[in-house]
C-alpha positions in Angstrom: -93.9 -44.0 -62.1 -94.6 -46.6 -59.7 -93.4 -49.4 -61.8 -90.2 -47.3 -61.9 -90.0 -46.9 -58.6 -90.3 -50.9 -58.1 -88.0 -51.6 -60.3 -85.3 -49.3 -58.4 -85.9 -51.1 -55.6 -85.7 -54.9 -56.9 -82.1 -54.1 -58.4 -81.1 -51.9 -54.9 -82.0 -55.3 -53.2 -80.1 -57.6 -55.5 -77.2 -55.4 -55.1 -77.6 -55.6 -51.7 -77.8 -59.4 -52.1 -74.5 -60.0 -54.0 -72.2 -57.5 -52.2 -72.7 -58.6 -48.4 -71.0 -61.8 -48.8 -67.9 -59.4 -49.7 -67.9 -58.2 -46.3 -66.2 -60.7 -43.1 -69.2 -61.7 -40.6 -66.6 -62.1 -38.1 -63.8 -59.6 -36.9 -59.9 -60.8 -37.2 -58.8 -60.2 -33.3 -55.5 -59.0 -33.5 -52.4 -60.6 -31.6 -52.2 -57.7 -29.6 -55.7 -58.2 -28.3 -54.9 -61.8 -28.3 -52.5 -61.0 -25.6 -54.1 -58.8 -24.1 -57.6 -60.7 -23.8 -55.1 -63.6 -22.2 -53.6 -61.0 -19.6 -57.2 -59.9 -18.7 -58.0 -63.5 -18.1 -55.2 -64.3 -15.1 -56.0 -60.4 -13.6 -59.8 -60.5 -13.9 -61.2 -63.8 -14.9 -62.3 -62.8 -18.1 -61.6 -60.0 -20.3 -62.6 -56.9 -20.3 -64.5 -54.5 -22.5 -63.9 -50.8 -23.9 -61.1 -49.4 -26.0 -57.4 -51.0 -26.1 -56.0 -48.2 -24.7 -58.6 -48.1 -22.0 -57.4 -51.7 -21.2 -54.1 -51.4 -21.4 -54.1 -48.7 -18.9 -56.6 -50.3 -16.7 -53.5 -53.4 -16.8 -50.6 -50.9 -15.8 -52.3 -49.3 -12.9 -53.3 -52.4 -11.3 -50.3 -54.4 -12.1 -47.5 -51.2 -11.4 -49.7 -48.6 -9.8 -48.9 -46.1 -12.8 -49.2 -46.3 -16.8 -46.2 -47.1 -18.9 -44.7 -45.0 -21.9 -44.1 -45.7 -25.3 -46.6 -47.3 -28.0 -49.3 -49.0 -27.5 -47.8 -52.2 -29.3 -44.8 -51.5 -26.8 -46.6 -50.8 -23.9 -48.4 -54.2 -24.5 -45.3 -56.7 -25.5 -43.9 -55.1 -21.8 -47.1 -56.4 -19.9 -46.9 -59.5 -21.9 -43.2 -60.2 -20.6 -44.0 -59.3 -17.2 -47.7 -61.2 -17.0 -47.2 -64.2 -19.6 -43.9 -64.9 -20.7 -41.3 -63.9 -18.2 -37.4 -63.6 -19.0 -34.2 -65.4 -17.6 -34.4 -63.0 -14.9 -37.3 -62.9 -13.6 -40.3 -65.7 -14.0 -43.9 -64.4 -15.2 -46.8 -63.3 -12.9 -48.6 -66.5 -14.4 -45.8 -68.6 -13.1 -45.5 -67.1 -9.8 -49.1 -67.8 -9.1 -49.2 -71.0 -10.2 -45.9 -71.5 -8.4 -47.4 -70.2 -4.8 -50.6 -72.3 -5.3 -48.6 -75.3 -5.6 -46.8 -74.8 -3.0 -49.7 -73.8 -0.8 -52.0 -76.2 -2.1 -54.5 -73.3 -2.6 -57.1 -73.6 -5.4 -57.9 -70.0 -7.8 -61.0 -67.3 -6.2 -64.0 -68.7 -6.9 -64.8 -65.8 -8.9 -62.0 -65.7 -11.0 -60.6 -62.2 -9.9 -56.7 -62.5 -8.4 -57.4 -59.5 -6.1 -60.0 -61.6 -4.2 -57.3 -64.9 -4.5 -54.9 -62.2 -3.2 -56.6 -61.3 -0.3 -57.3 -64.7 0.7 -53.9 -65.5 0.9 -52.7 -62.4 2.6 -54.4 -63.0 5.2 -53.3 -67.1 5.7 -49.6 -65.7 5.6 -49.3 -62.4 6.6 -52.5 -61.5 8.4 -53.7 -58.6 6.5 -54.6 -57.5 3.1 -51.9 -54.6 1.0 -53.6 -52.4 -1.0 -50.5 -52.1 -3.2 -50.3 -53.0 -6.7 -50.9 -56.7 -7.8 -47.2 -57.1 -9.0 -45.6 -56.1 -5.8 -48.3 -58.2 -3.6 -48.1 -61.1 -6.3 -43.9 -60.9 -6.2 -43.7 -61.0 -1.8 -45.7 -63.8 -1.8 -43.8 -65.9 -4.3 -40.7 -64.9 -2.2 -41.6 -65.4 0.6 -43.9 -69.2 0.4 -41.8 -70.3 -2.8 -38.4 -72.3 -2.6 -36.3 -70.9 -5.9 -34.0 -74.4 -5.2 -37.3 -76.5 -5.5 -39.2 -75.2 -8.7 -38.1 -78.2 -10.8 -39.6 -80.4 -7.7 -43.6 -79.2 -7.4 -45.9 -82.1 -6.9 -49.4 -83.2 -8.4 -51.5 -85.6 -9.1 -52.0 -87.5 -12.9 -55.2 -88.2 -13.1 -57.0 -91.1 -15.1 -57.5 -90.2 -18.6 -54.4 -87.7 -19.4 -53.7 -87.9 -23.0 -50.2 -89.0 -24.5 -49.2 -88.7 -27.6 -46.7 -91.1 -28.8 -45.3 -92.6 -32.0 -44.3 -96.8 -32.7 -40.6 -96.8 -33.3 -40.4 -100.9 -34.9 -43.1 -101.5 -37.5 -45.4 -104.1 -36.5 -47.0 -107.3 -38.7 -49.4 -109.8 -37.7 -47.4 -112.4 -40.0 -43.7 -111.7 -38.5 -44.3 -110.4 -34.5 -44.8 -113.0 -32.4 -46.0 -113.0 -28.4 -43.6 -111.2 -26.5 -41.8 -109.2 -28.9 -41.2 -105.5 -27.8 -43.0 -102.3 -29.0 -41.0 -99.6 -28.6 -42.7 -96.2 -29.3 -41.4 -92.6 -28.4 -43.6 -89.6 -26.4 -44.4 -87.0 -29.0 -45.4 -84.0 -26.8 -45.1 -82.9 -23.1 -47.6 -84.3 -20.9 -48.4 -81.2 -18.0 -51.1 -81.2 -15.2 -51.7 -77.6 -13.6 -48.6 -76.3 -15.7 -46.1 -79.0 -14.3 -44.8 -81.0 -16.6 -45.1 -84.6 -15.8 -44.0 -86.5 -18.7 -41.4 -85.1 -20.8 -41.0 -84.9 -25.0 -39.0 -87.5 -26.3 -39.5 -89.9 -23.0 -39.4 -93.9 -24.7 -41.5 -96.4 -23.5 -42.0 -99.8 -24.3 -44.9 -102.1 -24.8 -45.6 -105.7 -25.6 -47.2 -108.4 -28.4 -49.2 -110.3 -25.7 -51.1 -111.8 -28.6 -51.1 -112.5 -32.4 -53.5 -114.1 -34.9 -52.4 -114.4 -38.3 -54.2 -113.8 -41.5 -56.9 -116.3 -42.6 -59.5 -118.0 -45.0 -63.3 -117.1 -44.9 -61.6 -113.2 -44.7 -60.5 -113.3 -41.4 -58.0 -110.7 -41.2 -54.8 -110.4 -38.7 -54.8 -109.1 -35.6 -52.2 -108.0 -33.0 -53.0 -107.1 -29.1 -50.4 -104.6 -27.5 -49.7 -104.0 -24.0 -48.3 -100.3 -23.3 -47.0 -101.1 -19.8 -45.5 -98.0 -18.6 -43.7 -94.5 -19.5 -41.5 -93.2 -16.8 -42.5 -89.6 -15.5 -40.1 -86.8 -15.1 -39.1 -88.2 -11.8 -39.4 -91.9 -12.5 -42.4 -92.5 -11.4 -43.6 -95.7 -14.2 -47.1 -93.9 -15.3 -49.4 -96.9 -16.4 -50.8 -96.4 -20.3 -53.7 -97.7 -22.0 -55.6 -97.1 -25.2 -59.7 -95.8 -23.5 -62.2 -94.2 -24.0 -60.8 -90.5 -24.2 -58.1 -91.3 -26.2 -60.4 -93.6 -28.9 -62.3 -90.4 -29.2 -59.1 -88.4 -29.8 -57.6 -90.9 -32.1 -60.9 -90.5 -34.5 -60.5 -86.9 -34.3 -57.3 -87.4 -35.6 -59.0 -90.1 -38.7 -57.3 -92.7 -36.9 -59.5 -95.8 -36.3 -58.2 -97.6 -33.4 -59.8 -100.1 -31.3 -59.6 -100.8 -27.2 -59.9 -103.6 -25.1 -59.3 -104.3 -21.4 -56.7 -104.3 -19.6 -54.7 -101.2 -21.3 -54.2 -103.3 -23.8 -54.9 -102.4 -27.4 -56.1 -104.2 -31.0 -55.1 -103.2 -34.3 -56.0 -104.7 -37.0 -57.5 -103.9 -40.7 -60.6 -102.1 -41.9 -62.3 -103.0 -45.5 -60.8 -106.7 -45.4 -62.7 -108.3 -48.2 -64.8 -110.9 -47.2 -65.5 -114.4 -48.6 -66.1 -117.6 -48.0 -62.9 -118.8 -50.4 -60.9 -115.0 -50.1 -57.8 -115.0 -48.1 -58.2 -112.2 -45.1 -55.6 -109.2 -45.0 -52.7 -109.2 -43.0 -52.2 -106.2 -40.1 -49.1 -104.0 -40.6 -47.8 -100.8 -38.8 -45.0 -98.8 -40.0 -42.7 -96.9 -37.9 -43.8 -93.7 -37.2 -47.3 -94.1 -36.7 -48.8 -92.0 -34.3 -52.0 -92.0 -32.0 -52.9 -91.3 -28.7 -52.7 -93.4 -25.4 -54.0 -92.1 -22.2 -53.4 -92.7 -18.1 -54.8 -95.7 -16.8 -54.2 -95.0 -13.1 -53.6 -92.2 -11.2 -50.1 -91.3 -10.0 -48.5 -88.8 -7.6 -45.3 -87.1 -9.7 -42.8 -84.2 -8.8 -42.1 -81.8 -11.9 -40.5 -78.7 -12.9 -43.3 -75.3 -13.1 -43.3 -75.2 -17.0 -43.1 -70.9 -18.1 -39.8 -69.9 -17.2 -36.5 -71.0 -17.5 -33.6 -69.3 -15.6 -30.2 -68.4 -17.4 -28.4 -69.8 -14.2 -29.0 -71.8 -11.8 -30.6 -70.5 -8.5 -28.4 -70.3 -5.7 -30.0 -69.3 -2.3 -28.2 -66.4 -0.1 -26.9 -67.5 2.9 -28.7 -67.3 6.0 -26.3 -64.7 7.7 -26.5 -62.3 4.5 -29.3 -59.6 4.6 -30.9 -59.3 1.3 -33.4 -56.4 0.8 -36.7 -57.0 -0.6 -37.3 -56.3 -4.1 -40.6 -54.5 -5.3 -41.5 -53.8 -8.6 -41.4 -50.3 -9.3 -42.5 -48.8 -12.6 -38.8 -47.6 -13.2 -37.4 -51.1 -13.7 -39.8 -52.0 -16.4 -39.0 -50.5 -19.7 -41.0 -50.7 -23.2 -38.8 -53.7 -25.1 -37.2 -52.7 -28.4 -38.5 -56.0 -30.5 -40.1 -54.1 -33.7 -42.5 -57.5 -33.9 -45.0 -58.4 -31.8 -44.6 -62.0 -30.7 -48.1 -64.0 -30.9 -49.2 -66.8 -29.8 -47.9 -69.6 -31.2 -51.0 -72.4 -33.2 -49.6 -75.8 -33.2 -51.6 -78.1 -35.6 -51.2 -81.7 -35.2 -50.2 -83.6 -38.3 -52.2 -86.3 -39.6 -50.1 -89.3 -40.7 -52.2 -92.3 -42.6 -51.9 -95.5 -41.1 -50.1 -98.5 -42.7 -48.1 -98.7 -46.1 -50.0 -98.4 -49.1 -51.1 -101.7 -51.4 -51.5 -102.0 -54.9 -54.3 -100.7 -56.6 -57.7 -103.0 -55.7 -56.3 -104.0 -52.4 -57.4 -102.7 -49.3 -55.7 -99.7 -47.4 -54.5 -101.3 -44.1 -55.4 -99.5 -41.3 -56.4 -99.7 -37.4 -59.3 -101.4 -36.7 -61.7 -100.7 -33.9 -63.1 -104.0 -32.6 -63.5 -105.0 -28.8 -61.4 -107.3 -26.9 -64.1 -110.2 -26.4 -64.0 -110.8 -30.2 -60.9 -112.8 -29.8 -62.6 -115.0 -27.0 -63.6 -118.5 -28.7 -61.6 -117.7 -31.5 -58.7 -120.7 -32.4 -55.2 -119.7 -32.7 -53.6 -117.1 -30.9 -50.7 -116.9 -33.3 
């Protein structure tokens, strides 16, 4: 009986064994808690805990004062337009905040809660705190500190560091570029600091070959040095580039090997060049189209338009002599929107594009090589 019993128990635990990798160790968050987790987080700080529903209601009476109707999934997409997304209409309760703190120069609550950001600013501009609903105390401050003429013109800082994208446009070769020839390259993705965008997608720059060393015996391999001079921000302001630190370490995320020197200036070059006293080194190329990252050298001051809404017409302000009555947000003008799909938020994944043009077989795959500047020092030959 006991040797029954035992046996029970061994195949109970093997069976336990091979059916628990079948279950997920993780849950799949929804995009509806996505969103709302990402609400909770502007409101509160962080999110919060307890049922959706709970949440979601918790949202509406601090935000309207009341609960909305309709589904939950409709109740939700409505919160999402009036607290994330915005509409040609009316901008976000994200972009209004950010909008006020640029313009007042005020920094978030130190404890992450808007109520307590609120309060502080309540009292700076009005001299005392409303105890109405954060949409209506959120919306008379953003009309009453925030310009609507002067939301493309918010000022920041770019500090050292910022990380840009960009993409060669002219394929470069240590045996044909020569000193001086241009490098034209192309911004791949908006550059933003505190949600204003400072340099815009599709902005071109320009570099220069400062430097050249062809391909040699003993396997010395070629070698080109770039200067990335300058991109112009969004309102011209020529933001200096370089290839540091940060943006090495970006670049090997990325499987990209690319080497830095001083200056902002940058050194690409082969990796795996066969070496020999009697083998002939390889020769750098870069196609068009290869992409890495560059980053600030310097800091700059730059005036940029408050990236999260976008107007359907431009904003004309009512003339001085014309009484305008002040608009609230009452829980009649928002309705539950009739999209059947919630919308999520949207992953982008960066694609990884090899480096150089591929050789025949037994050659080596030219790439970009990571060496430091004072390698060059010494050496004969700059071309």
């Amino acid at each position: 009986m006991m040797r029954k019993v035992w046996g029970i128990g061994v195949v109970t635990s093997i069976i336990l064994v091979l059916v628990s990798p079948l279950f997920p160790q993780e849950m799949v968050v929804s995009p509806l808690v996505q969103d709302l987790e990402a609400m909770e987080k502007i409101l509160y700080g962080v999110p919060q805990s307890g049922s959706v529903l709970a949440r979601v209601e918790k949202v509406e009476r601090d935000l309207i004062g009341d609960t909305l109707s309709g589904t939950l999934m409709e109740r939700t997409q409505t919160l999402k337009r009036f607290i994330l997304t915005g509409t040609p209409e009316e901008p976000s309760l994200a972009f209004k905040i950010r909008a006020i703190r640029l313009t007042l120069r005020s920094e978030p609550s130190s404890t992450g809660i808007l109520t307590a950001e609120l309060e502080d600013l309540e009292h700076l501009i009005f001299g005392m705190v409303s105890d109405e609903p954060i949409g209506v105390r959120v919306d008379r401050l953003y009309k009453t500190c925030v310009d609507p003429t002067q939301v493309k013109a918010f000022t920041v800082k770019v500090p050292p560091q910022t990380l840009v994208k960009i993409a060669l446009e002219k394929e470069l070769s240590s045996e044909k570029s020569e000193v001086g020839d241009p490098v034209p390259y192309k911004v791949l993705e908006d550059v933003q600091v505190d949600g204003v965008l400072v340099i815009a997608k599709g902005t071109r720059g320009e570099g220069r070959i400062i430097k050249v060393r062809r391909k040699g015996a003993f396997g010395r391999s070629g070698r080109l040095q770039i200067d990335f001079q300058t991109v112009a921000a969004t309102d011209g302001t020529p933001i200096p580039l370089a290839l540091g630190e940060k943006a090495l370490h970006e670049n090997e995320a990325l499987a990209y090997a690319v080497g830095a020197s001083v200056a902002g200036l940058a050194i690409l070059g082969p990796i795996g060049a066969v070496a020999g006293v009697f083998v002939q080194g390889e020769p750098v190329k870069i196609k068009a189209g290869t992409e890495f990252f560059v980053e600030v050298s310097e800091e700059r001051e730059v005036s940029g338009p408050l990236l999260g809404w976008e107007p359907s017409q431009e904003l004309v302000v009512p003339a001085s002599s014309q009484e305008e009555p002040e608009e609230t947000w009452d829980i009649e003008e928002i309705h539950p929107v009739e999209d059947e799909e919630m919308m999520s938020v949207e992953e982008k994944t960066l694609e990884e594009e090899p480096l150089g043009e591929e050789l025949p077989e037994g050659q080596p795959q030219v790439e970009v090589e990571v060496k430091p500047f004072e390698d060059w020092n010494g050496e004969e030959g700059g071309k």
